[in-house]
C-alpha positions in Angstrom: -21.7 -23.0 10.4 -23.2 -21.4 7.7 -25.5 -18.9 9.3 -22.1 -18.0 11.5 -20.4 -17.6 7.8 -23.5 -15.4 6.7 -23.1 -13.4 9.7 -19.1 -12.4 9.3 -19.0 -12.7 5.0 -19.9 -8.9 5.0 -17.5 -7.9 7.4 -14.7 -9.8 6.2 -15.6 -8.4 2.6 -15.8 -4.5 3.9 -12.3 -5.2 5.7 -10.8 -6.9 2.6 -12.5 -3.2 0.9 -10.5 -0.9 3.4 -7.2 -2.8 2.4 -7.4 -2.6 -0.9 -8.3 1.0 -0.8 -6.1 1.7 1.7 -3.1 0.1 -1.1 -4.7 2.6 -3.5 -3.8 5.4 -1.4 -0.4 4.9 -1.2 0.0 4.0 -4.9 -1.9 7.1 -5.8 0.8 9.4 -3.8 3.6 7.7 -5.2 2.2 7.8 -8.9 0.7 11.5 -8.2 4.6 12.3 -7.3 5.8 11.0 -10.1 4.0 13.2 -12.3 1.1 11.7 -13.5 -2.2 13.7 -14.4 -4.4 13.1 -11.7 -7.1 13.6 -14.8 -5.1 10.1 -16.4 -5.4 8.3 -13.4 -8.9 8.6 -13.3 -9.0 7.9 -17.0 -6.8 4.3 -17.1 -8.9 3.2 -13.6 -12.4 3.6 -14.5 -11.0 1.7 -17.9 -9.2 -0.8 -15.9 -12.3 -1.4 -13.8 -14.8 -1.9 -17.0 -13.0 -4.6 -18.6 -13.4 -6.0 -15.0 -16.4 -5.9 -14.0 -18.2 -6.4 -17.6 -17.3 -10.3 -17.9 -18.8 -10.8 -13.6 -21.7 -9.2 -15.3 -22.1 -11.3 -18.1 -21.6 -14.0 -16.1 -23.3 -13.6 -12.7 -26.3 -11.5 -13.9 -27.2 -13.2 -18.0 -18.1 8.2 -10.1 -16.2 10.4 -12.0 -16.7 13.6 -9.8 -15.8 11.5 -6.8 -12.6 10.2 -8.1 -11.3 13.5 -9.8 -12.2 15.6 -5.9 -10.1 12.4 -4.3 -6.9 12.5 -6.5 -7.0 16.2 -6.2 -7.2 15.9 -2.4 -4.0 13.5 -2.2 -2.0 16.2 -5.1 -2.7 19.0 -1.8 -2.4 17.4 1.0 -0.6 14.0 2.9 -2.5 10.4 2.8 -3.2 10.3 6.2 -4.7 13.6 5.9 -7.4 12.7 3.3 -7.5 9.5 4.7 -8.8 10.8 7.8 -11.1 13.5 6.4 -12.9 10.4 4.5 -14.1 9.2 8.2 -17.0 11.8 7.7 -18.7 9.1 4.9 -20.5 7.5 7.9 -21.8 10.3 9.4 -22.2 11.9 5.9 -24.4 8.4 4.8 -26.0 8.3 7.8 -27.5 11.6 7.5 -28.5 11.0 4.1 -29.8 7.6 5.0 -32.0 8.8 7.3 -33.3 11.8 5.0 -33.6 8.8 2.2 -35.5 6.4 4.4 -33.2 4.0 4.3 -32.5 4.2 8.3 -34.3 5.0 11.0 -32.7 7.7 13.7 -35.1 5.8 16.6 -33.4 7.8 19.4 -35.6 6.1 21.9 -33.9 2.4 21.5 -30.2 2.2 22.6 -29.6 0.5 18.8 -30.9 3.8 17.7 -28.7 6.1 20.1 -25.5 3.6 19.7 -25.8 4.7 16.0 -26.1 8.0 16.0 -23.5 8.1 19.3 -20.5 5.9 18.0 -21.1 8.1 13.9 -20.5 10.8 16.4 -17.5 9.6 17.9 -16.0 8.1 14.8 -16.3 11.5 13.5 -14.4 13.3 16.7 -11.8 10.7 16.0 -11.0 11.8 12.6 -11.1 15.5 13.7 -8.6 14.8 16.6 -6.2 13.1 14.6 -6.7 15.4 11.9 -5.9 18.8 13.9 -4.1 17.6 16.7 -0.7 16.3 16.3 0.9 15.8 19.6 4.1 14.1 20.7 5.7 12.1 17.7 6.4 8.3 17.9 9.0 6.6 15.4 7.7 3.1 15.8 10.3 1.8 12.9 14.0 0.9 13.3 14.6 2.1 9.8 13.4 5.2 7.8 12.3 5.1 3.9 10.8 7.5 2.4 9.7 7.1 -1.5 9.6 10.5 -2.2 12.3 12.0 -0.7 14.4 12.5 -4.0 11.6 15.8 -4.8 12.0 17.9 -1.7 10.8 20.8 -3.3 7.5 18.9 -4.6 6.7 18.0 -1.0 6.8 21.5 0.2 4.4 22.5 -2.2 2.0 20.1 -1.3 2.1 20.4 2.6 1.7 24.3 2.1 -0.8 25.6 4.5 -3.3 27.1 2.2 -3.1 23.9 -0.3 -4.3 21.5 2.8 -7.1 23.6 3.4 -8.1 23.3 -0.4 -7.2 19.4 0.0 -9.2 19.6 2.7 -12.4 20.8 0.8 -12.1 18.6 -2.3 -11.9 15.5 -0.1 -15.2 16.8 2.0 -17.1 17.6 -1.1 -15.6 14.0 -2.8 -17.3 12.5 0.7 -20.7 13.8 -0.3 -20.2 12.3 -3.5 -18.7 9.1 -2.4 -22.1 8.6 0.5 -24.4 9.7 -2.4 -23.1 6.7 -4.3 -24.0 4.4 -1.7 -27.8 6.1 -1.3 -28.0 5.1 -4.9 -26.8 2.0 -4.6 -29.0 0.7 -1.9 -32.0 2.6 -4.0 -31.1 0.7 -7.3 -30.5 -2.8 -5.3 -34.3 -2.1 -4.2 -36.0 -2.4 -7.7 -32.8 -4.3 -9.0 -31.0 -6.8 -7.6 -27.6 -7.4 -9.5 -24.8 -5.1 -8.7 -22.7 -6.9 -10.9 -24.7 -5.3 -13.8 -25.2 -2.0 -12.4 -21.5 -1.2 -11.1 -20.6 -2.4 -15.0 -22.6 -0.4 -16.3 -21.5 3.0 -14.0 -17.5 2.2 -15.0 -18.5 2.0 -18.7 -20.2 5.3 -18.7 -17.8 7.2 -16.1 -14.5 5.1 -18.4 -16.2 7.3 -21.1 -16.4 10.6 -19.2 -13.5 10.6 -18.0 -11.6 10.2 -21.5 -13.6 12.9 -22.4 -13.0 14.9 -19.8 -9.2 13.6 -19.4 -8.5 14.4 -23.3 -10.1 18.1 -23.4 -7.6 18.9 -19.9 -4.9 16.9 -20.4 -3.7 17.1 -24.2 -0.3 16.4 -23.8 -0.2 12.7 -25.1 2.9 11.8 -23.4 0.6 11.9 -19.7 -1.5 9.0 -21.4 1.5 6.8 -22.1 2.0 3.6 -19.4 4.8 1.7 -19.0 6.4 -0.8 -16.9 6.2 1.4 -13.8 4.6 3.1 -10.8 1.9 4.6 -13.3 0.4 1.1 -14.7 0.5 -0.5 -11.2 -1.3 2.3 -9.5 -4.2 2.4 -12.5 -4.2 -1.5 -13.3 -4.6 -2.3 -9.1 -7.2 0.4 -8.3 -9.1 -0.1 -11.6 -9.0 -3.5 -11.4 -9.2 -4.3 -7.2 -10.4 -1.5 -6.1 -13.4 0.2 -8.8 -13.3 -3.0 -10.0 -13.8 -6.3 -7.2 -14.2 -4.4 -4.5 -16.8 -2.1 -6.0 -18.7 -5.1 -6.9 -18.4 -6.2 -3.1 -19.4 -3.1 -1.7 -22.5 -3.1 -3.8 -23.6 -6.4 -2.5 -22.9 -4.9 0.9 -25.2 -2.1 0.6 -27.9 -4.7 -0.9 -27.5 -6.9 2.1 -26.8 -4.7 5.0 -27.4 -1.2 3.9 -25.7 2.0 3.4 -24.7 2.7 6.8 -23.1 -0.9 7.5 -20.9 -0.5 4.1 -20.0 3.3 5.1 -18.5 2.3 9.1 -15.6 0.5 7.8 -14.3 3.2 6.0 -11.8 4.3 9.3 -10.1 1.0 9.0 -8.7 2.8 5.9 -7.1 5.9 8.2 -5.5 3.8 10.4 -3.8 0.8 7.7 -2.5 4.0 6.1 -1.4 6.1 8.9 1.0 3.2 9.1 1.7 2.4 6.1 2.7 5.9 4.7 4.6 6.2 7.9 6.7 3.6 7.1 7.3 4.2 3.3 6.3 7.8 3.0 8.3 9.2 6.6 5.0 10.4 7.5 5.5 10.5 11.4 2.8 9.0 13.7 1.9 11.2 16.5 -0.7 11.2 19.5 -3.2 12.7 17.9 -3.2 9.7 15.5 -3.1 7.5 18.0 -6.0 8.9 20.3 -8.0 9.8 17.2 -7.7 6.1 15.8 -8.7 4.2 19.3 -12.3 6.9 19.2 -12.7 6.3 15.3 -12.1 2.0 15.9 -14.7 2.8 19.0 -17.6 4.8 17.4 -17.0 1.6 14.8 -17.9 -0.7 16.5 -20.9 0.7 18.2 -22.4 1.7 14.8 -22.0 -1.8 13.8 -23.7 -2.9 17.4 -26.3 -1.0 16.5 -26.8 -1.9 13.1 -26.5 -5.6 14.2 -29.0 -5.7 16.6 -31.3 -3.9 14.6 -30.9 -6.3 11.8 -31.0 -9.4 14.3 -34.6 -7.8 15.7 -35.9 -7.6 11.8 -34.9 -11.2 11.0 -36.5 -12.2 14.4 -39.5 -10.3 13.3 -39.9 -12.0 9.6 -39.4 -15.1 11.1 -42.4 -15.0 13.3 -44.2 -13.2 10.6 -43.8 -16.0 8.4 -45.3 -19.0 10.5 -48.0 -16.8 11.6 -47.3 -15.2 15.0 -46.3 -12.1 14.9 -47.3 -12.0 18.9 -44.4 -14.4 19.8 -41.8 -11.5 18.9 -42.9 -8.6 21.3 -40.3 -9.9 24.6 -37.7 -10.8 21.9 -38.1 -7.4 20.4 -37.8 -5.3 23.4 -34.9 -2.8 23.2 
């Protein structure tokens, strides 16, 4: 029973991560619409996060640019949108996991071609659903929409040429977000507490970001939370998201790597595809339906991959450790 738990803890925790995130999402268009400072939001988050994570440090162990690129991404363009250009992380990691050492392309072993073929397909998943819409389903026998009372705000944001720029910032905020995790799974290697380490990145990016947030954003009224939209969107993604599921994803990427924690992130694209089509009168279409079914399949053969791979290693250490490494070779054959 408890190897089994072992075996589905990370998953369960990554899925649990994708919820929470995908939450955030939707919070931040709704908080975004309301008219707070994407440059506060950031702020309030990192701060939120800090005063969270500092006591599971204390106790357990005796991204600044990333978030800023995000926000801006959701202020151009829709949540499903961004949500969906955020499936290039795993190819993105990948990449960089393989340039980093931290994975091994081994095109000759079907673990090593289910990797690099199901990052592929995840990836022409989120490029179908992002650029091809298709026939339009209303899958809800009701219609809300949250931000309907600013037409005019909308319009702005779904111009053409402010996707495109959405677009970029949430590309270049992937590169960011996949060097994150490289660094993680580097600094798990020579120091094994996350809680420490992701404690120690929210204090310093808390006080960037004030910096940062207080030099663009003078007008004090931005920085004032009340009982609203604004403190629920900055208290739940400081506190769940930068905060406990930061700390999960770290022990993720010290357990099963970079690549593992990165090939969850299309659950997010599909929770919010229906969530903001429910709240948000963001239609679903064929496109998002097609491109969800290739991004859940190149899922799960990068985690087939990265599973068997892992089950060969353990295999391998086992014999290792009483002594015969000979006894592995049939097990070990691809």
């Amino acid at each position: 029973m408890g190897s089994m738990w072992d075996m589905v803890k990370p998953a369960l925790l990554m899925v649990s991560v994708q919820i929470v995130f995908s939450a955030c999402n939707v919070l931040y268009k709704l908080a975004i619409f309301d008219g707070m400072s994407t440059i506060v939001i950031t702020a309030y988050r990192l701060a939120f996060a800090a005063i969270t994570t500092i006591p599971f440090a204390l106790i357990f162990d005796s991204g600044t640019l990333f978030q800023n690129l995000f926000y801006g991404a959701l202020v151009l363009a829709s949540a499903t949108l961004v949500s969906a250009i955020f499936n290039l992380i795993p190819a993105i990691t990948f990449v960089l996991a393989v340039c980093f050492g931290l994975e091994k392309l081994n095109w000759g072993a079907p673990t090593g071609k289910a990797k690099v073929i199901g990052t592929i397909v995840g990836l022409a998943g989120a490029l179908l659903l992002t650029f091809y819409k298709g026939v339009e389903f209303d899958i809800w026998p009701f219609h809300i929409n949250l931000l309907e009372p600013k037409d005019n705000q909308i319009e702005r944001a779904t111009d053409t040429t402010s996707e495109l720029l959405g677009v970029l910032c949430a590309v270049v905020s992937c590169f960011c977000f996949s060097i994150w995790l490289i660094i993680q799974a580097k600094i798990s290697e020579l120091y094994p507490y996350p809680q420490s380490s992701i404690a120690l990145m929210c204090v310093i990016a808390t006080i960037q970001s004030f910096i940062l947030g207080f030099i663009v954003e003078s007008d004090l009224n931005q920085w004032k939370l009340g009982w609203d939209i604004r403190l629920l969107t900055v208290a739940f993604s400081g506190i769940g998201a930068s905060g406990i599921m930061y700390l999960a994803m770290a022990w993720v990427v010290q357990t099963k790597g970079p690549l593992y924690t990165s090939a969850f992130n299309p659950i997010m694209l599909l929770i919010v595809a229906i969530v903001v089509s429910m709240i948000l009168d963001e239609k679903l279409n064929l496109g998002s339906i097609l491109g969800g079914m290739l991004i859940v399949c190149g899922l799960y053969a990068v985690l087939w991959g990265k599973g068997r791979e892992i089950q060969k290693k353990n295999i391998l250490e086992t014999f290792k450790s009483v002594g015969d490494p000979e006894a592995t070779k049939p097990l070990l054959s691809p």
